[in-house]
C-alpha positions as CSV (number, residue, x, y, z in Angstrom):
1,X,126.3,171.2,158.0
2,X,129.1,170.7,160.5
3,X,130.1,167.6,162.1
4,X,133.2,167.0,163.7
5,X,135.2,164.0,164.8
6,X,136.8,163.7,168.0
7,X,139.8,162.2,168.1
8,X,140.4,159.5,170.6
9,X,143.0,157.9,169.6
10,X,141.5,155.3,167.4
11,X,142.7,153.5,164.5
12,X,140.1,154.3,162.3
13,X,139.3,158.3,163.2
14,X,140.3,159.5,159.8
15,X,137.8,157.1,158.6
16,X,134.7,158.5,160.3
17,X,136.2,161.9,158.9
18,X,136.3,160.8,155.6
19,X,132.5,158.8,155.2
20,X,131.2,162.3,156.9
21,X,133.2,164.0,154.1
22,X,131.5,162.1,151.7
23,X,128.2,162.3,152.5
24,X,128.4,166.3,151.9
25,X,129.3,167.2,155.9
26,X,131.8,170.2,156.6
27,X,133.7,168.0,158.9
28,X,137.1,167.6,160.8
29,X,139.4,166.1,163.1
30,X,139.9,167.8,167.0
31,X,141.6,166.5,170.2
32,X,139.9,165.4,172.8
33,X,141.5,168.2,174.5
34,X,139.4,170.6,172.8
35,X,138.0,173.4,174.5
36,X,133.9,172.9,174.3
37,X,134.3,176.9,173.5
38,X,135.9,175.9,170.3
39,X,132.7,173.6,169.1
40,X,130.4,175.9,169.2
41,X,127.9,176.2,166.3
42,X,128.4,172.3,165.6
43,X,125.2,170.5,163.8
44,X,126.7,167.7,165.5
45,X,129.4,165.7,167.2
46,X,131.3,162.2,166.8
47,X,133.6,160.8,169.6
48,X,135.7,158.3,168.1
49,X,136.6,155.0,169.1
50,X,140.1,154.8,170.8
51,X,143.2,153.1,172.1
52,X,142.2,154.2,175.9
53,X,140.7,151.3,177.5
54,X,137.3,153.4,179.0
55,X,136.6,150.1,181.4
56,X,140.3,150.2,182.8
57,X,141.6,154.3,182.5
58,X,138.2,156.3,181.9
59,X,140.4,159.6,182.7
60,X,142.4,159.0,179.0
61,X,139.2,160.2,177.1
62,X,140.1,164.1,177.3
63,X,137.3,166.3,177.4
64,X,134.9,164.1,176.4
65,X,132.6,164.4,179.3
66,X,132.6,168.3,179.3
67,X,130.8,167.5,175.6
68,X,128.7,165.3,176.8
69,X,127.4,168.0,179.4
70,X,127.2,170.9,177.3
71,X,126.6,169.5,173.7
72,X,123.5,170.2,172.3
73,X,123.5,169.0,169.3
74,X,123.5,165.2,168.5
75,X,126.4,163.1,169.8
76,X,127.8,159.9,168.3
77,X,130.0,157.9,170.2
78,X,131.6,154.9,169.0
79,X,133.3,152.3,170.2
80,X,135.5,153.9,173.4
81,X,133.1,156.9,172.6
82,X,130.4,154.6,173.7
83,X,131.6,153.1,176.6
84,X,132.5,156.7,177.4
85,X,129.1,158.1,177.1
86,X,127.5,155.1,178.9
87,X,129.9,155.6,182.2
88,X,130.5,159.2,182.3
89,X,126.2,159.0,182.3
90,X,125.9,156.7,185.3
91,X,126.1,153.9,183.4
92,X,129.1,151.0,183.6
93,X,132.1,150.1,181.0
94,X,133.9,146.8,181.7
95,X,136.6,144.3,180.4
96,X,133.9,142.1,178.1
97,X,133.3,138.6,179.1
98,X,134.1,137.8,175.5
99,X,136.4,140.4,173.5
100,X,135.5,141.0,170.2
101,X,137.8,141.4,167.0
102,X,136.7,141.0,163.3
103,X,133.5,140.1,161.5
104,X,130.1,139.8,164.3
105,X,126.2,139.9,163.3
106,X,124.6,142.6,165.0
107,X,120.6,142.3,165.6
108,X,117.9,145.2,165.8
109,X,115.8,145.1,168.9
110,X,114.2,148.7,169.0
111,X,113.5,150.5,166.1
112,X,115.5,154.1,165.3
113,X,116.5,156.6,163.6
114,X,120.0,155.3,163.0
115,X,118.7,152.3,161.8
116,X,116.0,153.7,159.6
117,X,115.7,152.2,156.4
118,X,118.2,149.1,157.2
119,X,117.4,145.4,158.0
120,X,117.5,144.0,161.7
121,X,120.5,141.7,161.0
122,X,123.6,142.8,159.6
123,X,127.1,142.3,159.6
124,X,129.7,144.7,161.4
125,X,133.5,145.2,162.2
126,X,134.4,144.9,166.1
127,X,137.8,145.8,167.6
128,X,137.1,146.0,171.4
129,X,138.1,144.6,175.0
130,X,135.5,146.3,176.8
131,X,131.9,146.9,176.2
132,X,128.9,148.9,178.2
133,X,128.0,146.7,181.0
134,X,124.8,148.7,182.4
135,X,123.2,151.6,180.3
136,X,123.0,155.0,182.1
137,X,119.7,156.2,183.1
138,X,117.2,157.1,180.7
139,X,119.3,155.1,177.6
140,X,117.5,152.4,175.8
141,X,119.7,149.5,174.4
142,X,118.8,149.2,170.5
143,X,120.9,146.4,169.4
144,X,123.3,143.4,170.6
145,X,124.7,140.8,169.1
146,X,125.8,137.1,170.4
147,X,128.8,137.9,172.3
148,X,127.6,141.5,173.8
149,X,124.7,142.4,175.0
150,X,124.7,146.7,174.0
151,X,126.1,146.9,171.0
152,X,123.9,150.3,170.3
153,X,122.1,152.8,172.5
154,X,120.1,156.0,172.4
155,X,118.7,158.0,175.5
156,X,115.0,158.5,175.2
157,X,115.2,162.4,175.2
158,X,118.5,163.6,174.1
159,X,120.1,163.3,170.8
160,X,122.6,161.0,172.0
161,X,123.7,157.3,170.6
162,X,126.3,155.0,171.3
163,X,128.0,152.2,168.8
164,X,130.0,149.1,169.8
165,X,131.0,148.6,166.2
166,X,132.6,150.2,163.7
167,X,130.2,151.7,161.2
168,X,133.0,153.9,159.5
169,X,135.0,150.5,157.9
170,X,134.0,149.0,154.7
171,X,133.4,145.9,156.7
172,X,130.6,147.0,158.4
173,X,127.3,146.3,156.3
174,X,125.2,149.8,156.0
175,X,127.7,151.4,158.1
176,X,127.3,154.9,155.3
177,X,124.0,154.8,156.0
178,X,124.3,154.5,159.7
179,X,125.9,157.7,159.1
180,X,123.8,159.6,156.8
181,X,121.1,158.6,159.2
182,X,123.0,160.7,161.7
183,X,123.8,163.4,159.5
184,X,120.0,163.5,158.3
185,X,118.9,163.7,162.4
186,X,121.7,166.6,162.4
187,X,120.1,169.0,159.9
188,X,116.5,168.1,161.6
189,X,117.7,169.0,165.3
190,X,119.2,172.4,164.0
């Protein structure tokens, strides 16, 4: 199964590569510069988190968008990958009333696939300024936690989910099964 990682500048990219490396993917790194040409014959599709601030300069996510048009296979984005998803949808990314950094509680509010198996509180790892402000058309929120209020989303018909947090650092409780979850929805969407 292939799975690549897009790389959006974040600080923890190679880290999303390596848990999909572990968990048996065929996976690598790409710019976001990427030709969509190039990703053909994916299984599936991470967009990193990222230094660009997607609530202040959207247009420093690369080709991001041209994915998230022609991508049939399942998508992941976290962190700026998941404001970008939300506002290149229709939906809104802003500066967060309350930035988040470190250790947060995140709580379960619609069941899912990506959450299969795990309990409806957990701990995760935040590093962000902005966060999705209004979901894009046809997304459910799945999760928030007590600072923001979409910290996980899903559209109702497409394979596509967003992530405020982190799942790829050890920090994140469940955060390997988070992933498997997604690699397991991969290989079923095929």
């Amino acid at each position: 199964m292939r799975v690549y990682v897009v790389d959006n500048g974040g600080q923890w990219t190679h880290r999303e590569w390596r848990v999909l490396k572990y968990l048996g993917a065929e996976t690598k790194i790409v710019a976001n510069d990427t030709r969509v040409s190039e990703l053909d014959g994916l299984d599936g599709l991470v967009l990193s988190g990222g230094a660009p601030r997607v609530g202040v300069d959207p247009g420093k996510m690369g080709r991001n968008g041209e994915y998230l048009d022609a991508f049939e296979a399942p998508i992941l984005g976290i962190c700026a990958g998941h404001q970008f998803m939300a506002k290149h949808l229709g939906g809104d990314a802003a500066p967060a009333k309350v930035p988040e950094f470190g250790k947060s509680v995140v709580e379960i509010h619609q069941p899912d696939v990506l959450f299969e198996g795990l309990p409806n509180r957990f701990e995760v790892w935040e590093s962000h300024n902005d966060e999705v402000t209004q979901l894009p058309k046809d997304f459910v929120a799945l999760a928030s936690s007590e600072n923001c209020d979409i910290q996980a989303m899903r559209h109702r018909d497409r394979p596509l989910f967003g992530l405020q947090f982190h799942p790829e650092v050890e920090h994140t409780q469940f955060g390997a099964d988070i992933f498997r979850n997604f690699l397991r929805l991969c290989e079923t969407s095929k």
